[in-house]
N, C-alpha and C positions, 0 to 999 in steps of 0.2 A: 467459497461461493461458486456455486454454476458458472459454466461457460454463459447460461442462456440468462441466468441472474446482472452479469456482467453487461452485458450487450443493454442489457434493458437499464442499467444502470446509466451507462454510457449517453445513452438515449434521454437520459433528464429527461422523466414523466412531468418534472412541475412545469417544464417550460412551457408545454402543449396546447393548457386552455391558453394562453397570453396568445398563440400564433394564430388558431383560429377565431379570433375576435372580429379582427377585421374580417373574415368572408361572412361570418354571420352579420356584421353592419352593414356590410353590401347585400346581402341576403334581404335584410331587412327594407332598406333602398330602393330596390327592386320590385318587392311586396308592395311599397306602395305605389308603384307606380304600375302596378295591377301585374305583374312578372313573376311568375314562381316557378321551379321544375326541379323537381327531386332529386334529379338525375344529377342533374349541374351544382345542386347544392354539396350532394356526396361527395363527388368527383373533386371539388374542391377544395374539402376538409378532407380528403385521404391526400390531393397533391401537396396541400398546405401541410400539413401534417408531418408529412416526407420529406419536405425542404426541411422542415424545423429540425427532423430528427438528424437529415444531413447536417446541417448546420451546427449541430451539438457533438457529431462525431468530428466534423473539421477542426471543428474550434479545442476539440480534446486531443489531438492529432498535431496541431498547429505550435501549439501551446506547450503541447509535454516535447515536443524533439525540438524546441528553442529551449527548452528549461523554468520558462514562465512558471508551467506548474510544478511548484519544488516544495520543499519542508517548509518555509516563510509562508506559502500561500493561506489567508484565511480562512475560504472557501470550503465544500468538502472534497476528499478528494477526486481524482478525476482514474479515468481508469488507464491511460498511461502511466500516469507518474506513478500508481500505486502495484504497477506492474500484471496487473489483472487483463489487458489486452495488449499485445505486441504490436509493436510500429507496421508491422508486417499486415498481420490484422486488421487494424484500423484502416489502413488502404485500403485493401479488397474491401471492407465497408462501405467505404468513401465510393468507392467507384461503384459497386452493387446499389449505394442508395440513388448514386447518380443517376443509373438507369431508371430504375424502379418512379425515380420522380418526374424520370423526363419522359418514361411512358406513362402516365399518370397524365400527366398536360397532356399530352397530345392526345388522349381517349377524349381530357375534357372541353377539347378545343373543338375535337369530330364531335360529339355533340350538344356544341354552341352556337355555332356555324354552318353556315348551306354553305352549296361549293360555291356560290354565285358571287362570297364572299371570301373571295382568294386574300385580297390586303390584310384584310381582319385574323385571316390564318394565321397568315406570316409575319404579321405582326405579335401579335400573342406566343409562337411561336419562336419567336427571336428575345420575347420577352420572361419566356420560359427558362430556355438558358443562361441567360442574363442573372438570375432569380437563383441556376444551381451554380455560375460562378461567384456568383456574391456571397452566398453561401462559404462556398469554400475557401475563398481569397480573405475572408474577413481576419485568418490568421493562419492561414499557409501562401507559403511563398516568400521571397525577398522583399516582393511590392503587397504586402497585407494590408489592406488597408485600414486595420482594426492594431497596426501598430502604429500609424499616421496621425492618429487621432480625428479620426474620419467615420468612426461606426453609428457615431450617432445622427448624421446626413444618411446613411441608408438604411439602416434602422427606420427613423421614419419615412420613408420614402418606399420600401416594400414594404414593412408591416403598416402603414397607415395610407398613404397613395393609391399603390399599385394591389394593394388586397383588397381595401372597402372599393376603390373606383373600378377595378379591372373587373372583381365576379359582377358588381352592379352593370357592368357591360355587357358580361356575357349570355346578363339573360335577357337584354332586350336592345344592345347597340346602341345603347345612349350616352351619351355625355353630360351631365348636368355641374354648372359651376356650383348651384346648390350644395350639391352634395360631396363639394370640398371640403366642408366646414365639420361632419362628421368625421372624415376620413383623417381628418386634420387632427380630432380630438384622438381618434387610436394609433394616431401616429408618434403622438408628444405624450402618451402616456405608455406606448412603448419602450420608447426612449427615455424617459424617466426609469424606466426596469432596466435600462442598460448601461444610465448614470448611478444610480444606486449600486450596481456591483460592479464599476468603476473605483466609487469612494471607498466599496469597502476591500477593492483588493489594491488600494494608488499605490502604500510602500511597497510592495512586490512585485505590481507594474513598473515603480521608479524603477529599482534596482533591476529589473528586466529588463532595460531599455525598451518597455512597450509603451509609447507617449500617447495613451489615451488622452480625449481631452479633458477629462478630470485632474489627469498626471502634467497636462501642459499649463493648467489655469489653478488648478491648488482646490484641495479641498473644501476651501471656505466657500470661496467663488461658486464650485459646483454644486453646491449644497441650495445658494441662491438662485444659481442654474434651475436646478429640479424644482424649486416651488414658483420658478416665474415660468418654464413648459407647464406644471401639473394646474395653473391656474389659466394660463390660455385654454389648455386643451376642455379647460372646464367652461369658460367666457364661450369659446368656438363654439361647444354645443348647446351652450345657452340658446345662443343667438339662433341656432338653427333649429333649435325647438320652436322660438316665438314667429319664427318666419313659419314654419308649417302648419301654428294653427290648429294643432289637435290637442287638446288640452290633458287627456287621458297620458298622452305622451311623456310627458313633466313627471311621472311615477317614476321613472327610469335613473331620475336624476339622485335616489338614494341611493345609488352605486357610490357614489362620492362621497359619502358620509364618511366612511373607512379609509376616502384616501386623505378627509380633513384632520381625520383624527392622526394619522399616518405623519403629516405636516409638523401639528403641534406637537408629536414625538418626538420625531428624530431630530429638530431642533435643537435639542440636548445634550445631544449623542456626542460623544468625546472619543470615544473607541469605535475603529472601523468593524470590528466584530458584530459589534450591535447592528450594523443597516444589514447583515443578513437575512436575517425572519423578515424585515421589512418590505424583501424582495416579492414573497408571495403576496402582503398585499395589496400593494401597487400591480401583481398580474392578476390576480384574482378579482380587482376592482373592474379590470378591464374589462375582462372577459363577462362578471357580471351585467356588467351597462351593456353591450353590445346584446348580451343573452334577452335582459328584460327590455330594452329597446324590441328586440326581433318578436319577442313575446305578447308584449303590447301592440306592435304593428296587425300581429295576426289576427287579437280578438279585438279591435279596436271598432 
């Protein structure tokens, strides 16, 4: 395999559409509250994008120089452990995607923002970094916090919070408790995509000493974890359809069809193998609703 085959490996293309879900639901948020601009929308799916890809190098990086990713692993393999990128390598990654993301925010903060709003800079700003440590700390380091069993607290809290709230800010400096309720929904169905590959890697997380909270609560538990998030995250945007009022809007809601069917599956599932394939379509449910939500918002 290419060096440049490798990198792109490394990179998990499945991950991608799941990370821009949320800026397209804020995208959409925004839209209706009469706010659009091209400019802001890119900027944000190339920085989002960048984190993600950071994030999949950290976590390849993290992972293989603890051991985590080993022969036991379910998974496919990762490109440490398979020897296709060196430790050495994946650093200079690590730090190249750091830059590349963190000028990436700051292109789309300069134009988000007038200067007249210095707080809003620096706040976004602070919350930029914030975004490539979490990134990376999620499994490097001594304090990882994705060996705490803590990933699924910031999981939704960047991919559902701070992605649908924050781009819906920056295109018109609002705050709406409203539109908690969407941001809510791609946050918990995020985090569904990172309990599911939880369950399916626990005995090699046990034996890793990486105490996810799948690994701290037991597979059963988790299982009932995932269908009482994957059924808020579905009630939250109920409710926030019926408060909005646009009837056209409710079309959006077959994105969930595939994650019901997805429920009544894995229910079954007895071998951690299986919630594999499952993975994509819990992110691809995601990324659908947030798309046909966005879609609908425009020709509505």
């Amino acid at each position: 395999m290419s060096k440049f085959k490798n990198w792109v490996s490394a990179a998990r293309l499945r991950t991608l559409p799941l990370s821009v879900s949320g800026i397209i639901m804020g995208t959409a948020l925004a839209d209706l509250a009469g706010f659009f601009d091209i400019g802001i929308f890119i900027l944000a799916l190339l920085t989002t994008l960048s984190l993600q890809v950071l994030s999949n190098f950290a976590n390849d990086y993290g992972d293989g120089i603890k051991g985590t990713d080993n022969e036991h692993r379910v998974g496919p393999k990762r490109a440490l452990q398979s020897g296709a990128i060196s430790n050495k390598q994946m650093k200079k990654g690590i730090v190249i995607n750091s830059i590349i993301c963190l000028c990436l925010a700051a292109l789309l903060i300069y134009f988000s923002f007038t200067k007249e709003q210095l707080v809003f800079v620096f706040f976004f700003l602070v919350l930029g970094v914030l975004a490539v440590v979490a990134a990376i700390k999620y499994t490097v380091g001594k304090s990882a916090y994705g060996y705490a069993g803590l990933g699924d607290v910031f999981v939704f809290i960047f991919f559902g919070l701070v992605s649908v709230l924050g781009v819906k800010f920056l295109y018109h400096q609002d705050f709406s408790w409203f539109a908690v309720l969407p941001a809510t929904t791609i946050g918990l169905l995020s985090t569904a995509v990172l309990n599911l590959n939880n369950i399916r890697d626990i005995e090699n997380d046990r034996f890793s000493n990486k105490n996810t909270l799948v690994v701290k609560i037991g597979a059963e538990k988790a299982l009932k974890y995932h269908f009482g998030i994957i059924i808020t995250a579905f009630i939250s945007f109920l409710i926030y359809l019926f408060l909005l009022k646009h009837p056209i809007l409710f079309s959006s809601l077959i994105a969930f069809v595939p994650v019901f069917f997805h429920i009544k599956k894995v229910v079954n599932f007895t071998n951690p193998k299986q919630f594999d394939a499952e993975l994509k379509v819990i992110a691809l449910s995601t990324f659908l609703l947030s798309l046909l939500f966005m879609i609908l918002v425009f020709i509505k």
